[in-house]
N, C-alpha and C positions, 0 to 999 in steps of 0.2 A: 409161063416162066420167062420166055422171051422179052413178054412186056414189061416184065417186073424189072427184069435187068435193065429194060433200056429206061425207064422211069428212074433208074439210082443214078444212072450214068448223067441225065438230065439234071438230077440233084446236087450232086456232086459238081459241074458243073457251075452250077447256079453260083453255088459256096464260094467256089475258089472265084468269080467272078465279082462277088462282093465283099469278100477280102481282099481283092486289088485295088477295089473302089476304097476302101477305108483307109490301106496305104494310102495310096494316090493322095485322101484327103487328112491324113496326117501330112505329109509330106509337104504340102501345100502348107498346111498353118503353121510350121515350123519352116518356111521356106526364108523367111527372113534372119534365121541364124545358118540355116544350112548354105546360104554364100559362098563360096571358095575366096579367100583372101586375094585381093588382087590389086591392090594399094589406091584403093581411089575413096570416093565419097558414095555410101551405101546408107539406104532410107533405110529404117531400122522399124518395127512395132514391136511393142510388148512393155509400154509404158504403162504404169498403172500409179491410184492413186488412193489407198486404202485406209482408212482412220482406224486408230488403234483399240477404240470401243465403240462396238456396234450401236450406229445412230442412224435414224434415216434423214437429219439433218447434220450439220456443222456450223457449232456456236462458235462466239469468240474466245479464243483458248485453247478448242481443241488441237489435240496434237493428231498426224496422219502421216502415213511413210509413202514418200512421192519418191516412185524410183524406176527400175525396168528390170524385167525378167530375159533372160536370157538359155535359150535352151540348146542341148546338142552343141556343147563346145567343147574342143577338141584339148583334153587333157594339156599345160604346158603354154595354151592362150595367154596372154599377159594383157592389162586391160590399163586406163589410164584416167581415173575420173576426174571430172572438171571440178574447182574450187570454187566454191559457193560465197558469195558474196551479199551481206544483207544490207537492206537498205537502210540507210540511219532517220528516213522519216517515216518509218512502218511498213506496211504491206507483209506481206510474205516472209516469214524468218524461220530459219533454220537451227534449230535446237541441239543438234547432235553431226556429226563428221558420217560419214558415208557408211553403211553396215552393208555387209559384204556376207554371203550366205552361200551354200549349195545345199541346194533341197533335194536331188538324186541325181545318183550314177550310173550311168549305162558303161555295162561292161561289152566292148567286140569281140572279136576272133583274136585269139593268139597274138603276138607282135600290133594290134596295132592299140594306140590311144584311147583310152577309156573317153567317154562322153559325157557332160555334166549339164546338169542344169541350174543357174546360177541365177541369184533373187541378189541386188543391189540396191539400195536405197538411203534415204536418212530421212530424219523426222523433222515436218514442217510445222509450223500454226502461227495463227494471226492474231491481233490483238484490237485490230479495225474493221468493224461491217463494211461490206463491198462483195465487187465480183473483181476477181484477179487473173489474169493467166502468168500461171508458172513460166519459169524459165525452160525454154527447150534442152536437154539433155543431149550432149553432144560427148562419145567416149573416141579412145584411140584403142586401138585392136593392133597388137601384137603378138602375129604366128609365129612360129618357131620355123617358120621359113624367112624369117627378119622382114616379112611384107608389112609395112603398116596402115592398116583400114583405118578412116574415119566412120563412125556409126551416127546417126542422126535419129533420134527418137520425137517422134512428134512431142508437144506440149499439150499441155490442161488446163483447163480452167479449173476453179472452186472459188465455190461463193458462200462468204462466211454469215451469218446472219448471226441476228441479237436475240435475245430472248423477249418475244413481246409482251406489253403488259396492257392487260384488260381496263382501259380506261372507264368503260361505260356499268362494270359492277363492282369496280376495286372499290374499297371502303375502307381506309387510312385506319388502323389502331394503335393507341396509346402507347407509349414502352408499358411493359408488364413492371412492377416493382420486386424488390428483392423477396423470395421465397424466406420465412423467418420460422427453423425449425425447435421446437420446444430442446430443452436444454437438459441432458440425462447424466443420471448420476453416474455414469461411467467417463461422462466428459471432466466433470469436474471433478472426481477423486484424485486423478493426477496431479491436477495443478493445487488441490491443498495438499497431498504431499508434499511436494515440492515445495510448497510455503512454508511446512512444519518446517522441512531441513534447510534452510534457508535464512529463519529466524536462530536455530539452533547453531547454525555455523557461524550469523554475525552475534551473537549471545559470547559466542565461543572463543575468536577472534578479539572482542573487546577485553576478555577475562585474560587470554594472555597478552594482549599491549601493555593493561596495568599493574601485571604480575611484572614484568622486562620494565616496565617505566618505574615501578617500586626501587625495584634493583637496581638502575642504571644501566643494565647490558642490551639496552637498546641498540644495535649498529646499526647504522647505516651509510649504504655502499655508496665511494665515492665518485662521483661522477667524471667518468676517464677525459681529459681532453680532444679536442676536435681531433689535432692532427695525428694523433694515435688511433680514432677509430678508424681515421682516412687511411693512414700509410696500413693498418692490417687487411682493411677490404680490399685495397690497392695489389697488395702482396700474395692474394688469392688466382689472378690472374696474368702472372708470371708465366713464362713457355710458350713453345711455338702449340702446341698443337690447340690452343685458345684460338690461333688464328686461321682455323679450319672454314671455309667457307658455311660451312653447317650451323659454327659456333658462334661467325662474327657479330650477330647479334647479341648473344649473352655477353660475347666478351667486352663490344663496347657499351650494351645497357649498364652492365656492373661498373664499367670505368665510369663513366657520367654521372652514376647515380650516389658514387664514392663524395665524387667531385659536389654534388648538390645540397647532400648533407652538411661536406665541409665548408662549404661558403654559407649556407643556412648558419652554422653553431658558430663560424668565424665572423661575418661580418653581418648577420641579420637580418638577410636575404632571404624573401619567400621563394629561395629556387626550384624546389619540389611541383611546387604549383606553375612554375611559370614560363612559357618557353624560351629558348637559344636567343632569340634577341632582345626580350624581356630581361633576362639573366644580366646579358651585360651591359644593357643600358645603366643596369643598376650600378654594377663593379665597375663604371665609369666613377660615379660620386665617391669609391674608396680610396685608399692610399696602396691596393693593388698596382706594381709597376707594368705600365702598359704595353711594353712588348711581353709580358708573360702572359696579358690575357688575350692578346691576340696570337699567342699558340692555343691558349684554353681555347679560345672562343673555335677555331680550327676543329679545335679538336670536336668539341660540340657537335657543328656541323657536318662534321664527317659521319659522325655517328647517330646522326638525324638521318642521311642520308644510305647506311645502310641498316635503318631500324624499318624505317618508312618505306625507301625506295627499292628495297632490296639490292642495293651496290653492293657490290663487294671489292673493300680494301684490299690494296696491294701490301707484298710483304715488307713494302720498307716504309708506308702506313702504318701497319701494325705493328713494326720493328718501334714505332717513334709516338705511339699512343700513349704508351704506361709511362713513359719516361717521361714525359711532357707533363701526366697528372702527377709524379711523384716530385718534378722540382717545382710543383705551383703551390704543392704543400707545402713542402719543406722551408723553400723561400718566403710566403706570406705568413708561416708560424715562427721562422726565424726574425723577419721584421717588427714581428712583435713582441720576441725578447729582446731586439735595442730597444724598445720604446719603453721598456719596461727596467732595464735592467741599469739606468744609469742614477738612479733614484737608489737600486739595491747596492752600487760600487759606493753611493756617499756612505750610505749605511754603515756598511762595512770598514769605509775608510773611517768614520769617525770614531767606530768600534776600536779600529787599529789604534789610533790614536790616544783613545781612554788607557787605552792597555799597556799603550806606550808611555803613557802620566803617571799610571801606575809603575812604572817598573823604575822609574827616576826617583817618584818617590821612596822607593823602597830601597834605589839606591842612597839617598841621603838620610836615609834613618840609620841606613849600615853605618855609613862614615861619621853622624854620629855618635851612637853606639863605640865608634872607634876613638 
């Protein structure tokens, strides 16, 4: 009985001796977070570099999350990651901003900071065969004792390779030609449908033109002038809240395109098709007065600028947009009532005139009558 006891005591023993060993060697591989903050430069491990589908190479394109694990941090830590900068003649690029994770929580005793374990990283990939080393990873560590650590993660390499190809049994094949599948009657009952009612609606169509063309109740709608379609589309984009930073693209696409039509119907201008200096090279060759097209043309440009550049007009821009389109109309369809209208005053005057003949004569027929 004696033996038996001192045989457990021995075991027991043993145990708690190799549970010290196992702390111990936690304690050690987590020795690199466990630190005490004490504001200086501390070598950091727990860099990793892990592709986001299991390969046991890395071609060109793949993507892979190069970042660093961090364990046992003290609840309230504040951390500070460096900005990644890629290179504009290849290598190494950066696809995504930093992702930030905690994968578990160690709760302690009563009052004090819970403990986390914190995975950090972002998504690499190359578009060039080579070997690379990554950029070292360098964080700022801020405890809530205001200490600031710098942390210094070693670097990695990764080497992207190409997909090789078997020059010595590859065997080049032709393009294949188009697969050409037989033709079923379910394809084609649609479309003679459709051909029936088709024939039957222009059948139908011709019957009543020449019923209305018998009659003469034929109308048709007269074609409204330019600067009446211009000043109503113009008049749709009245009010401040047109010039909502959200909106100032619709408000000056609608202005402009007011404006394009109207110079298209006015002066015969391909403006629709043509851009801001095309425009008014053309409306140079008109009888357009040239300070009003260089507020038009202004105005153009502005609104090229925030269709394209994404600018955003000021309010006393947008206060002086509408107005500007509404007196280019008004003014270039009023220039074309004088040009017009002193042919209609002879008219008229010599209308006056007959009528004024008239009315002599019929006073001398009174008097003599008298």
């Amino acid at each position: 009985m004696r033996k038996a006891l001192i045989c457990i005591a021995v075991l027991l023993c043993g145990l708690t001796s190799s549970a010290q060993v196992d702390t111990v060697a936690e304690a050690s591989a987590h020795a690199d977070t466990l630190v005490k903050p004490q504001g200086g430069i501390i070598a950091m491990k727990g860099v990793f570099l892990a592709p986001r589908t299991q390969r046991d190479s890395v071609l060109i394109g793949d993507q892979l999350m190069y970042g660093v694990e961090m364990r046992l941090v003290e609840e309230g830590t504040q951390f500070a990651f460096p900005e990644w900068k890629n290179d504009p003649r290849g290598g190494i690029t950066a696809v995504s901003p930093w992702l930030i994770d905690t994968v578990k929580v160690t709760r302690q005793k009563k009052g004090m900071p819970r403990l986390l374990d914190i995975k950090a990283g972002l998504i690499v990939t190359s578009f060039d065969e080579g070997l690379y080393e990554l950029p070292q990873i360098v964080l700022q560590r801020h405890s809530k004792d205001g200490i600031v650590d710098t942390l210094y993660f070693e670097p990695m390499r990764l080497e992207v390779k190409t997909m090789p190809v078997d020059t010595a049994t590859f065997v080049p094949h032709d393009i294949k030609g188009q697969i050409r599948y037989p033709v079923t009657v379910a394809e084609v009952l649609p479309w003679a449908v459709a051909g029936q009612w088709a024939i039957v609606l222009v059948i139908l169509g011709v019957c009543l033109y020449l019923m209305f063309r018998k009659k003469g109740e034929i109308f048709v709608r007269p074609k409204e002038p330019a600067h009446i379609v211009a000043l109503r589309e113009l008049d749709k984009y009245r009010g401040k809240e047109m010039w909502e930073p959200s909106r100032q693209k619709a408000f000056y696409s609608g202005i402009t395109d007011a404006l394009r039509e109207y110079i298209s119907e006015r002066y015969g201008v391909g403006a629709m098709e043509m851009t801001t200096s095309e425009i008014f090279d053309d409306m140079k060759k008109t009888d357009a007065p040239a300070e009003l097209l260089s507020e038009v043309k202004q105005l153009f440009e502005l609104a090229d600028f925030v269709k394209f550049a994404k600018f955003v007009a000021s309010d006393q821009e947008n206060a002086a947009a509408l107005p500007v389109a509404v007196r280019f109309v008004t003014q270039t369809y009023q220039s074309e009532i004088e040009e017009i209208s002193p042919q209609g005053r002879n008219d008229s005057g010599s209308g006056r005139n007959d009528s004024g003949s008239g009315r002599n004569d019929g006073d001398e027929g009174v008097k003599g009558r008298r």
